[in-house]
GULUMLUM-108739 format. One line per 3 residues: for each residue x, y, z negated of C-alpha. Coordinates in Angstrom, 1 decimal. Layout:
N
X:Y:Z ~ ...
This chain:
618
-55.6:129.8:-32.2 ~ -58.8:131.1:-34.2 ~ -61.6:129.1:-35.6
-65.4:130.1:-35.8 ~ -68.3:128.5:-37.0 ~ -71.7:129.1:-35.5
-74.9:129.6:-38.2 ~ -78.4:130.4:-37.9 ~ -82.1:128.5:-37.5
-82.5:125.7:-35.3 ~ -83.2:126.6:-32.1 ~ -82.6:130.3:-31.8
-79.9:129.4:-29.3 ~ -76.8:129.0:-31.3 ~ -75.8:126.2:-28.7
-76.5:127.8:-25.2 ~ -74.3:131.0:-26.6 ~ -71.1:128.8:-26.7
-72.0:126.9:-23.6 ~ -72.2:130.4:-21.7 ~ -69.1:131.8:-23.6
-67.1:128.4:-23.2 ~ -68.6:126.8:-20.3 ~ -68.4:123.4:-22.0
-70.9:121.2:-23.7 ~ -70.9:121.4:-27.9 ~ -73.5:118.8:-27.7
-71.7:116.0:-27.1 ~ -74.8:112.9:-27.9 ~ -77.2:112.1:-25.1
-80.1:112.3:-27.5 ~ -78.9:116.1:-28.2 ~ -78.9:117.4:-24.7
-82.4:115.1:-24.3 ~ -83.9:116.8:-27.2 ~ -82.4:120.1:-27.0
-81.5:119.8:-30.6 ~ -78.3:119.9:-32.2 ~ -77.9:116.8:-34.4
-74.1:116.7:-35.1 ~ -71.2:118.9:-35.0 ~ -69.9:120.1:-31.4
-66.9:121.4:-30.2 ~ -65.6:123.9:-27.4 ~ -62.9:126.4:-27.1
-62.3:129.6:-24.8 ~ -59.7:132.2:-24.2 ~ -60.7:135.8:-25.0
-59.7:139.0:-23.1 ~ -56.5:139.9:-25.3 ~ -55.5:136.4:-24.6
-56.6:134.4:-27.7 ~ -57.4:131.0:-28.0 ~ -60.7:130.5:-29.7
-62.6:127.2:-30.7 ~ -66.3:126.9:-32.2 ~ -67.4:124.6:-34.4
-71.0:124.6:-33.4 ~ -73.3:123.3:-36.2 ~ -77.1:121.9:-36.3
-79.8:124.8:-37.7 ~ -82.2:121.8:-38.3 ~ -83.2:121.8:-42.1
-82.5:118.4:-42.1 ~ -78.7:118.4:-41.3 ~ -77.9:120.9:-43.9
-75.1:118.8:-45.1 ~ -73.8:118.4:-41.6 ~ -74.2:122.1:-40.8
-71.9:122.8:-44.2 ~ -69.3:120.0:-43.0 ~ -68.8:122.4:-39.9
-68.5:125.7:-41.7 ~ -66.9:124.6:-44.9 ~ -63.6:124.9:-43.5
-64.0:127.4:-40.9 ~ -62.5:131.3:-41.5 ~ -65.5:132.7:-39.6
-69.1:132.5:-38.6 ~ -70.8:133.8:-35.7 ~ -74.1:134.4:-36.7
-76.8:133.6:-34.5 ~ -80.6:135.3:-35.1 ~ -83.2:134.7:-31.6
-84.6:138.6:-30.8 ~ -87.8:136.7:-30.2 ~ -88.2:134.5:-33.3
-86.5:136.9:-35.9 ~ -85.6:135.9:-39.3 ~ -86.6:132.3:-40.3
-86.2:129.7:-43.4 ~ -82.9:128.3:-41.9 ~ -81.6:131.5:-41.4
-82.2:132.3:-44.9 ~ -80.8:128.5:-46.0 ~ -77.2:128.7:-43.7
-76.6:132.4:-45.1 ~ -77.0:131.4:-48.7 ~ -74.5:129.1:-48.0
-72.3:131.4:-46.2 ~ -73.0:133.3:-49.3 ~ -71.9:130.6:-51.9
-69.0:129.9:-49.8 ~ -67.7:133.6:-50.0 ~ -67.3:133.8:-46.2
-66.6:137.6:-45.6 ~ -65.8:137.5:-41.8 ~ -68.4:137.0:-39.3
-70.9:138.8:-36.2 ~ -73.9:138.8:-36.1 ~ -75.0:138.0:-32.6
-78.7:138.3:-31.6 ~ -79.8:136.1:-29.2 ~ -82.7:135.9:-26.3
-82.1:140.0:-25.7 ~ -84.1:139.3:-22.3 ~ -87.5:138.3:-24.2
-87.7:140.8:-26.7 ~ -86.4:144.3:-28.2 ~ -83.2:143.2:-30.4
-84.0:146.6:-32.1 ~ -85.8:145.4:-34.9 ~ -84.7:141.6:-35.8
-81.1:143.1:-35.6 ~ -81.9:145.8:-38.3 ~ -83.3:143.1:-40.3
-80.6:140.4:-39.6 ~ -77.9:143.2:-40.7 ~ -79.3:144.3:-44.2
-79.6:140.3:-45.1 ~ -76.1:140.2:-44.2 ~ -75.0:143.4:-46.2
-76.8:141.5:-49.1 ~ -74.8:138.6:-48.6 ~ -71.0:140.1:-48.4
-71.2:140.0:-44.6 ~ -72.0:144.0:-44.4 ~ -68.9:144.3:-41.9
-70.2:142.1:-39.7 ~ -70.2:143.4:-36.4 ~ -73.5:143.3:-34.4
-74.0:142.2:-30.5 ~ -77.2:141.7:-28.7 ~ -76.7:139.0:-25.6
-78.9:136.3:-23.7 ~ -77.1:133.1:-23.3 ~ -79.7:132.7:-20.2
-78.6:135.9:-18.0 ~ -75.3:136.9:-19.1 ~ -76.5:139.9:-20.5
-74.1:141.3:-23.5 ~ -71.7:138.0:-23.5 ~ -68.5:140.4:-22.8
-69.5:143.0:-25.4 ~ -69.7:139.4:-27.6 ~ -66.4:138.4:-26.2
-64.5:141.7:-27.3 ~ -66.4:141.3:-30.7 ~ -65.3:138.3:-31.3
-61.0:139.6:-30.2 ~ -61.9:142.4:-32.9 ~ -63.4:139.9:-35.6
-60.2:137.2:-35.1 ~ -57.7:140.3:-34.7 ~ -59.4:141.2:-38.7
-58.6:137.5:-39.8 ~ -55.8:137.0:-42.6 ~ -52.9:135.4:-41.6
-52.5:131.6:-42.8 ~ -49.4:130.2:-44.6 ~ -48.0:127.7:-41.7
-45.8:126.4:-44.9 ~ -49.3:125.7:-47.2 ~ -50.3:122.5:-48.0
-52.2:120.6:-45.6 ~ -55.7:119.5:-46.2 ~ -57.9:118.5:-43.3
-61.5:118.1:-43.9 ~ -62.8:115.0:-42.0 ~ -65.3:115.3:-39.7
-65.6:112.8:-37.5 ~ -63.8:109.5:-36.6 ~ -63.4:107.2:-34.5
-60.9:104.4:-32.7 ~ -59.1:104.7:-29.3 ~ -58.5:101.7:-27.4
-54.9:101.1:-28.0 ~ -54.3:104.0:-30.0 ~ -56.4:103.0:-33.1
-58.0:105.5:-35.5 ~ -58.6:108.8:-34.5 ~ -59.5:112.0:-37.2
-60.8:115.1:-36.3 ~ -61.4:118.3:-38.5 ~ -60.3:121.7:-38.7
-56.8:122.4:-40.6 ~ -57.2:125.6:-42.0 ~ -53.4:126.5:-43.2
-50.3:124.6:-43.4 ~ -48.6:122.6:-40.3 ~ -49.2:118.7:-39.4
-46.3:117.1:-37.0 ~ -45.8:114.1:-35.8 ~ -44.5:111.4:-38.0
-45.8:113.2:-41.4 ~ -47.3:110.9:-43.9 ~ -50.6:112.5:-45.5
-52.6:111.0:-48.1 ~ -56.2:109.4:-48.2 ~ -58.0:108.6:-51.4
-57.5:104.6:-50.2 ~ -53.7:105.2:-49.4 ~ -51.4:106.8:-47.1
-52.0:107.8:-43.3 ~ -48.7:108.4:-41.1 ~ -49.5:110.8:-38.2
-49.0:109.2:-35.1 ~ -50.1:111.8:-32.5 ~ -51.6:115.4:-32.6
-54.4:116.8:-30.2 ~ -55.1:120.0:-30.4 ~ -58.1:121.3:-28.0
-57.1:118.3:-26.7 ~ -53.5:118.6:-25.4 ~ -51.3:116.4:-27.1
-48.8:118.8:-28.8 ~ -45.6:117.8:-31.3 ~ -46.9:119.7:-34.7
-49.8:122.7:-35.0 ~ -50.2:125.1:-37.7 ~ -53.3:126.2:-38.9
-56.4:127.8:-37.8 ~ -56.2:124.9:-35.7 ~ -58.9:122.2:-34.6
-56.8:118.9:-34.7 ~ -57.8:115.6:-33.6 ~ -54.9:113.5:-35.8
-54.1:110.0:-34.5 ~ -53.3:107.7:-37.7 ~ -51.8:104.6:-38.7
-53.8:104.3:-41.9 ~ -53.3:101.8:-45.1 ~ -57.4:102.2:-44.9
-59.7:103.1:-42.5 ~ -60.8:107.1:-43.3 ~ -64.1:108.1:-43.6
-66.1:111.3:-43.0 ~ -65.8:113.5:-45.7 ~ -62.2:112.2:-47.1
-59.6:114.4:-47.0 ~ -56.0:114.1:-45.3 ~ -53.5:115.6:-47.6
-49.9:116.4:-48.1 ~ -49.0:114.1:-51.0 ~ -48.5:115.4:-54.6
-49.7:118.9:-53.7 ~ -53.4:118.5:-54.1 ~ -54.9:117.4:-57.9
-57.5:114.7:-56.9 ~ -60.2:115.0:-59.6 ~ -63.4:114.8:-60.7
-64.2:116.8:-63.1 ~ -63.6:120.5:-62.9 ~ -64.8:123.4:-64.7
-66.2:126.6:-62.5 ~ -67.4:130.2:-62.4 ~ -71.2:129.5:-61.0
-72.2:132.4:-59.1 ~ -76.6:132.4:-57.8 ~ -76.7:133.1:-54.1
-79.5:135.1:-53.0 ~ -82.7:136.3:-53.3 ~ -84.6:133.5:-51.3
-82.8:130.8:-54.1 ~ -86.4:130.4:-55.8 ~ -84.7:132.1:-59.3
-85.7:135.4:-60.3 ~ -83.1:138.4:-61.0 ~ -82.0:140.1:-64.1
-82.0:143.7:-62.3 ~ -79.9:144.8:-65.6 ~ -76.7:142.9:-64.6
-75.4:141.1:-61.5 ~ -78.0:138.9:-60.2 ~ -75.6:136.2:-58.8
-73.8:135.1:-62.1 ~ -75.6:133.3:-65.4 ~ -75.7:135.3:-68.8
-75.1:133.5:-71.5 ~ -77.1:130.3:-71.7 ~ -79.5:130.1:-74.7
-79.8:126.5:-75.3 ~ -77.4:123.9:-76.6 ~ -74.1:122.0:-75.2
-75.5:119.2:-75.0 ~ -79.1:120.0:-73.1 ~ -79.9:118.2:-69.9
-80.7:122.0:-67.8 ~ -78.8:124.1:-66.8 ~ -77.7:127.6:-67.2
-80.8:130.0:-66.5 ~ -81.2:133.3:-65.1 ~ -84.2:134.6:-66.6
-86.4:131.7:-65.4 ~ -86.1:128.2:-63.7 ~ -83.0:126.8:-64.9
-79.9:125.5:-62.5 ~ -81.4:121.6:-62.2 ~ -79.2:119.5:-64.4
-78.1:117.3:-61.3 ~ -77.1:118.7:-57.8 ~ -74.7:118.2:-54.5
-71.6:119.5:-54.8 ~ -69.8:120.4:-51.0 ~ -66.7:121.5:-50.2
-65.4:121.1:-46.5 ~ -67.1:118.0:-45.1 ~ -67.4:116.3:-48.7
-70.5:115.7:-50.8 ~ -70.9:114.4:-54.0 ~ -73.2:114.2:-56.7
-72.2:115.9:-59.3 ~ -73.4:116.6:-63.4 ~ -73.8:120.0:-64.3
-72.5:120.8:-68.3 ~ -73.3:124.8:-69.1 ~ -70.5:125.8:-71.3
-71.8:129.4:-71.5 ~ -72.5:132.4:-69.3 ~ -71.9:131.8:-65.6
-69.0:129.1:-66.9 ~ -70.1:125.2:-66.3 ~ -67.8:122.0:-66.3
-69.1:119.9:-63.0 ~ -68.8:115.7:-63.2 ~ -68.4:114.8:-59.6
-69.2:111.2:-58.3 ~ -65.9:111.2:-56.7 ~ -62.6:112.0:-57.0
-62.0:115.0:-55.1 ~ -58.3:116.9:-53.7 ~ -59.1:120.7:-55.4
-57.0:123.6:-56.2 ~ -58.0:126.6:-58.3 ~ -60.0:128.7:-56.4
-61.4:126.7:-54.4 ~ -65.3:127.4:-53.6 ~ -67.7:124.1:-53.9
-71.2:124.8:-52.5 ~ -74.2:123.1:-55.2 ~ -77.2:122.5:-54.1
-80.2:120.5:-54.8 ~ -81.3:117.8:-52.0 ~ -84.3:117.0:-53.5
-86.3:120.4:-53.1 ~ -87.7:120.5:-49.7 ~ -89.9:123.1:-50.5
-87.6:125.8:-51.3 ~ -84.0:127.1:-49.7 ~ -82.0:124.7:-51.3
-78.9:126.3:-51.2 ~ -78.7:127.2:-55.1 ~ -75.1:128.2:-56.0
-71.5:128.6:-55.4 ~ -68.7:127.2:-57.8 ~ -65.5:128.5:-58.0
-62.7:126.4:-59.4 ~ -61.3:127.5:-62.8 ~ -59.5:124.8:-63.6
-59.3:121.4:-61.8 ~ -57.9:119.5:-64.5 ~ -59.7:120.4:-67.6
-59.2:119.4:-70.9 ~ -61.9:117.1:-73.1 ~ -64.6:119.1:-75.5
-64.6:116.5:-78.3 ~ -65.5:118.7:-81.1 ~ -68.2:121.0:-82.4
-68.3:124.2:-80.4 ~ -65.2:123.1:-77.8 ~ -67.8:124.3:-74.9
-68.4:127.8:-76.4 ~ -64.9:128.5:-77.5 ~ -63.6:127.1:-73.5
-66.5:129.2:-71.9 ~ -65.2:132.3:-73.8 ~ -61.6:131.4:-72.6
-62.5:131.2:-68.9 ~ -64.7:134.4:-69.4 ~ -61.8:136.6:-67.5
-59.7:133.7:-66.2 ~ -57.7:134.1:-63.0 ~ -56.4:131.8:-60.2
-53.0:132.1:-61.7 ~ -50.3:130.3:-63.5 ~ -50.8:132.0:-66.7
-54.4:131.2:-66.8 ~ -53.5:127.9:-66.4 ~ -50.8:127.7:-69.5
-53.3:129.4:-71.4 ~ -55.1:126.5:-71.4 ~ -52.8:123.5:-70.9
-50.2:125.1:-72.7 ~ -47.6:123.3:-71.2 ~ -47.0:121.9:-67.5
-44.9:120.9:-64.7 ~ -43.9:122.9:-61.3 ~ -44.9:120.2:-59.8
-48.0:119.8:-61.6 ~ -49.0:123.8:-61.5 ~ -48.6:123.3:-57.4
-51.1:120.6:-57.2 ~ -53.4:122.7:-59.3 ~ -53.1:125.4:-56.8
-50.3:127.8:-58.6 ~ -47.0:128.4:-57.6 ~ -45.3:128.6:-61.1
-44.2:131.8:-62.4 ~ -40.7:132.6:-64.3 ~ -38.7:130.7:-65.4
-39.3:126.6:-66.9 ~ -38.7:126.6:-70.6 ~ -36.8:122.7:-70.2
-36.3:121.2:-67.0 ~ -39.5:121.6:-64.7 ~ -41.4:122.2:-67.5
-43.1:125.7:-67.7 ~ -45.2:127.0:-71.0 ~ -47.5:129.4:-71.9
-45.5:132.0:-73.5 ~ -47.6:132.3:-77.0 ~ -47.5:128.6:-77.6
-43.9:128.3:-76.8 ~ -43.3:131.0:-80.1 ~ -45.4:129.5:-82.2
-43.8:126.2:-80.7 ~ -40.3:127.7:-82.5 ~ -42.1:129.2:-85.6
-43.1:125.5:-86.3 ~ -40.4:123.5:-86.0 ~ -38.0:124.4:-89.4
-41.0:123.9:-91.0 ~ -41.8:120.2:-89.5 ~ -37.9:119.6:-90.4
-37.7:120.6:-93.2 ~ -40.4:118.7:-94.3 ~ -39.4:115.5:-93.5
-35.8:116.1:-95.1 ~ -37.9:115.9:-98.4 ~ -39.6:113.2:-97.3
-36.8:111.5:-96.2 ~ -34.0:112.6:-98.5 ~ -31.7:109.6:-97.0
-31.9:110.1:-93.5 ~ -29.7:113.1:-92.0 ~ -32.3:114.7:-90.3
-35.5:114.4:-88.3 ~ -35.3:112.0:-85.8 ~ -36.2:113.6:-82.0
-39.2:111.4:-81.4 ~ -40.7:112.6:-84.3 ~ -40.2:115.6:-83.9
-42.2:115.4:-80.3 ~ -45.0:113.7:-81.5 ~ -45.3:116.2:-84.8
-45.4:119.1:-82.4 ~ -47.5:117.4:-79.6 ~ -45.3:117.7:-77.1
-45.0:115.7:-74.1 ~ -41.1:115.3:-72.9 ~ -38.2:115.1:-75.9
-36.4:117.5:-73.7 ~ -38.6:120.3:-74.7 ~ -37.7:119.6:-78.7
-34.2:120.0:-77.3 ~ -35.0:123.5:-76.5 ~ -36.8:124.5:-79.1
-33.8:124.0:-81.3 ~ -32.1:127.3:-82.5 ~ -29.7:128.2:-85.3
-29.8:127.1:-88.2 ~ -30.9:123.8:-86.9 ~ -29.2:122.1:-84.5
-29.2:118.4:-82.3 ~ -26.7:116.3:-83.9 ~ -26.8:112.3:-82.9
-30.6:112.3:-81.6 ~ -31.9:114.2:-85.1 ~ -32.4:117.9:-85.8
-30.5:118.6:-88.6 ~ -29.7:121.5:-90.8 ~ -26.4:123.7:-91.4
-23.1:124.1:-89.4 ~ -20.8:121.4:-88.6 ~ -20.9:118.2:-90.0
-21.6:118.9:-93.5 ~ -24.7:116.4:-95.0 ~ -26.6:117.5:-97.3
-26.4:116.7:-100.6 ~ -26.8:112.9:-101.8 ~ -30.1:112.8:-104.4
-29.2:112.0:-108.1 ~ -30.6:108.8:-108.0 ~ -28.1:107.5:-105.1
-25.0:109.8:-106.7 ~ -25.5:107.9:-110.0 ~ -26.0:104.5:-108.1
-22.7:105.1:-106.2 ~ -20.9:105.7:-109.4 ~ -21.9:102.8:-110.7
-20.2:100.9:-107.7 ~ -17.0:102.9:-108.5 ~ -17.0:101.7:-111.7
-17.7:98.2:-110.9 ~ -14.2:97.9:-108.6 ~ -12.4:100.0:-110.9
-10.6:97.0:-111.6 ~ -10.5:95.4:-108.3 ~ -11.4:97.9:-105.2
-11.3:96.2:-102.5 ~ -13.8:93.3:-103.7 ~ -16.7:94.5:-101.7
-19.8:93.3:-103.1 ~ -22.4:91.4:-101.2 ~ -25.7:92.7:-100.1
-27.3:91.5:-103.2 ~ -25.2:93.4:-105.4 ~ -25.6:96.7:-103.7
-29.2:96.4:-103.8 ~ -29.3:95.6:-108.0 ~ -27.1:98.6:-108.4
-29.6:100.7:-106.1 ~ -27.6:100.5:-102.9 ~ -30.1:99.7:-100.1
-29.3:99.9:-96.4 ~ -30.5:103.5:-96.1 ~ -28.9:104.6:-100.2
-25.8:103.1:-98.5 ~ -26.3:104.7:-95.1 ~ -26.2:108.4:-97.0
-23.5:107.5:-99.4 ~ -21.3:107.2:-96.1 ~ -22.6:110.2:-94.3
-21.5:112.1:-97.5 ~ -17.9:110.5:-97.8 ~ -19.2:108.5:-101.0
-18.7:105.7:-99.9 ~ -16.6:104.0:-97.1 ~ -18.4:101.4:-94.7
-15.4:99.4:-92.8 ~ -17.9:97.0:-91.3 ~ -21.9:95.9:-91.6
-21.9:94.8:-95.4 ~ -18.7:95.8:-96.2 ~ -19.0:98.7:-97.9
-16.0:100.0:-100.5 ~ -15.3:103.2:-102.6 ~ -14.0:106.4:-100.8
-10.5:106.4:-100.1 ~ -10.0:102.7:-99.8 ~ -8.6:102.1:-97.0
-5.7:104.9:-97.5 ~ -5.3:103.2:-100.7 ~ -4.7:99.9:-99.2
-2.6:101.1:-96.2 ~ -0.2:102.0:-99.5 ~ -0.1:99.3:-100.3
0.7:97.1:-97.3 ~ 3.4:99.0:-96.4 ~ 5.0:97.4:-99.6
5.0:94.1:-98.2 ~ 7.4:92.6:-95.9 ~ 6.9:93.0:-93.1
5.4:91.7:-90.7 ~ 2.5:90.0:-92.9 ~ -0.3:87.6:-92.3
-4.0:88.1:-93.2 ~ -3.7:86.0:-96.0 ~ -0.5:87.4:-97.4
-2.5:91.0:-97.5 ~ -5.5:89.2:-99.1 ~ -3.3:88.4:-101.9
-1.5:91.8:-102.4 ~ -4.6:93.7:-102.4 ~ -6.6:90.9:-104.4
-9.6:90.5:-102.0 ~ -11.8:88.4:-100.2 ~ -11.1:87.0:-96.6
-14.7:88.2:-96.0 ~ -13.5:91.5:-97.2 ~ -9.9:91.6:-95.5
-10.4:90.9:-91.9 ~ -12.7:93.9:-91.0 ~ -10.9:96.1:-93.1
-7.6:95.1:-91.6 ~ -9.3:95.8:-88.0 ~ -10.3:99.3:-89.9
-6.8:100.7:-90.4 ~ -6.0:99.1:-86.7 ~ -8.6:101.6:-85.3
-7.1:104.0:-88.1 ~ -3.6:103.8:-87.1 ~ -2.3:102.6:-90.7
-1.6:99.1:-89.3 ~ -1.1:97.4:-85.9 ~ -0.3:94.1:-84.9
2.3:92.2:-84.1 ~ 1.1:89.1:-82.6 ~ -2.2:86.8:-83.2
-1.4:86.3:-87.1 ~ 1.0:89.0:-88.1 ~ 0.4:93.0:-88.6
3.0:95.2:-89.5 ~ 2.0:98.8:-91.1 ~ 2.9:101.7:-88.5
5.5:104.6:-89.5 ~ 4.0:107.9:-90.0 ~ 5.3:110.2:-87.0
């Protein structure tokens, strides 16, 4: 099925049109049909000749339901424009194509009502050329009268041709369904409608809400109750919600939307009618350059009023306030009052509530990058306006600017990732991933001299010294000559250490010639430290082979332990612990653990609980 939206200025007919193409009733209240005046959104469907199914979202032209008029065509493909032959061109007219405009809706009619009071000749010349202005110049043009008949199946063919011209949605895009209305079922519970505009909903999906999840319980759809539908679709969703939903909220699949609010857009003027004069020089709907500083409370200007520093941001059937930062040219970061689920690209209508004597309609916003980063320093605005100058809604612009980021995170953002990930799901903008490399022998090799005793640079540190988020990526990073040896990035082939520095070489000495005598009376902690043996001097000396650590404080010469295997074997055997204390003139402190060394060596093994015999060399 196909969705359209009707537009236009209250009362030129936009409701009796769909009645007479539909034969239902889009205005569903009581006061409506009383008043003759569309208040809320209404609903009806039809079949066209080829054999389409078509609904309309039929919207209010009163000035006063502007917001509810965008809630209806936010989300719609399509508008069917609606201009009365009798009343011509009129302030609403003017408001609801700005914000077609803003909205970057390119596929639409232009249908010209009340043909039976008045020649359609003229109001349809002018109706077309404001069109043209505003990006709808292929808009098709058909004069009817809801009241006779006259020209409904000319409008019924146009509208086969304008649907037939529609792009194709994704049925495997992610779902987000604008809420528009809700309400409760008795014995069903909570009921959503809104239109889903790509992607597929089925029964028993689990969508999310800003409060919580919702789990699909049933699906309408023109309402016939229906397994799953896949966008263009009006959907009436029947939930079991966490939290009651609300007009405006969104229904989501999880994890593929980036709920936030603050973004940073390309601002783009709508229009003539917007109350802001035109630099004739350049395009009149984007800002040049703004003139005054980061920090100033208006907006950015086009060569008069400036863009008012506070203004409603919409984007389906959402609104929120929203702050309005210039960062330069047409390029402004938007503070919304509420979280909202964006992707890049994604247009948000601004507009200022307040002014009531103007067309209020003042700009669209499209998303640049719906998770931008902070502007703590001097110049940060400048320097990120210049860089989304030529963004596009790609991955690579993106990395540019976040450098590094998940799959999972680039899909929420709006970007299927591109290539391959650099570690894991973790993809990279490709300049910072070089310089990434370039950096880090030089961040090793640094802390080796700062750390002469430790054998290399610890993978932690590494990550936080090169700002990275995941210890995975410092894994990659490593190339020849460094390597990943024991959690550190160290330097050279194999499992040679470097060097030990003089002051511990001398210090080991020293400890050499201290058991010269007697070399397998380790000396306590106490001792190592006066002859400059701390816990790290003594953890290097090992590394190297200077020393030899047969337990935690027992720490003898290199080459003690083969010694001492010698010299067991001389013994009877089997022997005790005591009798090898004695041949080898030692310390029961010392002996045990280095018994329990040459078991693990091989030298020795035992016999039973108090005897050891040396083993045979095979």
């Amino acid at each position: 099925m196909h969705v359209v939206a009707t537009a236009g200025h209250v009362d030129h007919g936009k409701s009796t049109l769909v009645r007479a193409l539909t034969g239902m009733e889009p205005d569903r209240l009581e006061e409506e049909r009383r008043r003759g005046l569309t208040i809320e959104l209404g609903y009806a469907w039809t079949s066209l000749p080829s054999g389409e199914r078509l609904a309309f979202v039929d919207v209010p032209g009163h000035e006063r339901f502007l917001a509810t008029m965008l809630a209806g065509v936010g989300p719609a493909p399509a508008v069917m424009f609606v201009v009365a032959a009798d009343k011509g061109w009129m302030p609403q007219s003017e408001e609801h194509l700005a914000a077609l405009e803003a909205l970057g809706v390119r596929h639409g009619l232009l249908a010209v009502t009340r043909a039976d009071l008045a020649d359609p000749g003229p109001v349809t010349a002018q109706a077309a050329a404001r069109l043209a202005r505003a990006g709808l110049g292929g808009a098709e043009r058909v004069a009817v009268s809801g009241r006779t008949g006259e020209g409904l199946d000319g409008l019924r063919a146009a509208l086969d041709r304008l649907v037939a011209r529609l792009p194709a949605p994704d049925p495997r895009a992610p779902v987000r369904v604008w809420i528009d209305r809700v309400f409760t079922v008795r014995g069903s519970g909570t009921v959503v409608t809104g239109t889903l505009p790509a992607g597929t909903v089925t029964v028993g999906d689990e969508l999310a809400l800003p409060a919580g999840a919702a789990r699909v319980r049933a699906v309408e759809c023109l309402k016939e109750a229906t397994p799953s539908v896949t966008g263009v679709a009006r959907v009436a969703l029947n939930l079991r919600a966490s939290a009651v939903p609300e007009r405006g909220q969104a229904l989501v699949t999880p994890g593929a939307w980036t709920w936030t609010d603050v973004v940073d857009v390309r601002i783009r003027l709508v229009g003539p009618a917007t109350g802001l004069r035109e630099d004739p020089a350049a395009d009149p709907r984007e800002y040049p350059a703004a003139d005054h500083g980061e920090g100033s409370a208006a907006g950015p200007r086009v060569d008069g009023p400036a863009l008012p520093p506070r203004l409603t941001a919409h984007i389906g059937s959402a609104a929120a306030v929203c702050d309005v930062r210039p960062l330069g040219g047409p390029i402004a970061r938007l503070r919304l009052g509420r979280p909202l689920p964006l992707h890049l690209g994604d247009v948000l209508l601004l507009r200022d509530p307040g002014n009531s004597a103007a067309v209020r309609v003042l700009a669209g916003a499209t998303v640049l990058d719906p998770r931008p980063p902070a502007l703590r320093r001097r110049g940060a605005a400048g320097e990120r306006a210049a860089e989304l100058a030529e963004a596009a809604p790609d991955a690579r612009s993106l990395l540019r600017t976040h450098r590094l980021l998940r799959a999972a995170d680039l899909r929420a953002m709006g970007c299927a990732p591109e290539g391959a990930p650099v570690s894991g799901d973790w993809h990279a903008d490709p300049a910072h991933w070089t310089r990434l490399r370039e950096r880090l022998p030089g961040a090793a090799g640094r802390y080796a001299a700062e750390h002469p005793l430790e054998p290399g640079m610890p993978v932690e540190v590494a990550r936080r010294a090169l700002g990275l988020p995941d210890r995975r990526l410092v894994a990659s990073l490593v190339a020849p000559p460094l390597a990943v040896r024991d959690g550190r990035i160290v330097t050279g082939p194999g499992d040679r250490a470097a060097p030990l520095p003089p002051a511990v070489a001398a210090a080991v000495e020293r400890l050499r010639a201290e058991l010269a005598a007697r070399p397998f009376l380790a000396p306590e902690a106490g001792r190592l430290a006066e002859l400059g043996l701390g816990p790290k001097e003594v953890a290097a000396a090992v590394r190297t082979g200077a020393l030899l650590r047969v337990a935690e404080g027992v720490v003898l010469p290199a080459g003690a332990d083969l010694r001492a295997a010698e010299l067991l074997a001389r013994l009877p055997q089997p022997f005790t612990v005591s009798e090898a204390r004695r041949a080898l003139d030692s310390s029961r402190r010392v002996m045990v653990p280095l018994l329990e060394h040459l078991d693990r060596r091989g030298f020795t093994e035992r016999v039973d609980d108090l005897r050891r015999r040396c083993r045979t060399p095979s």
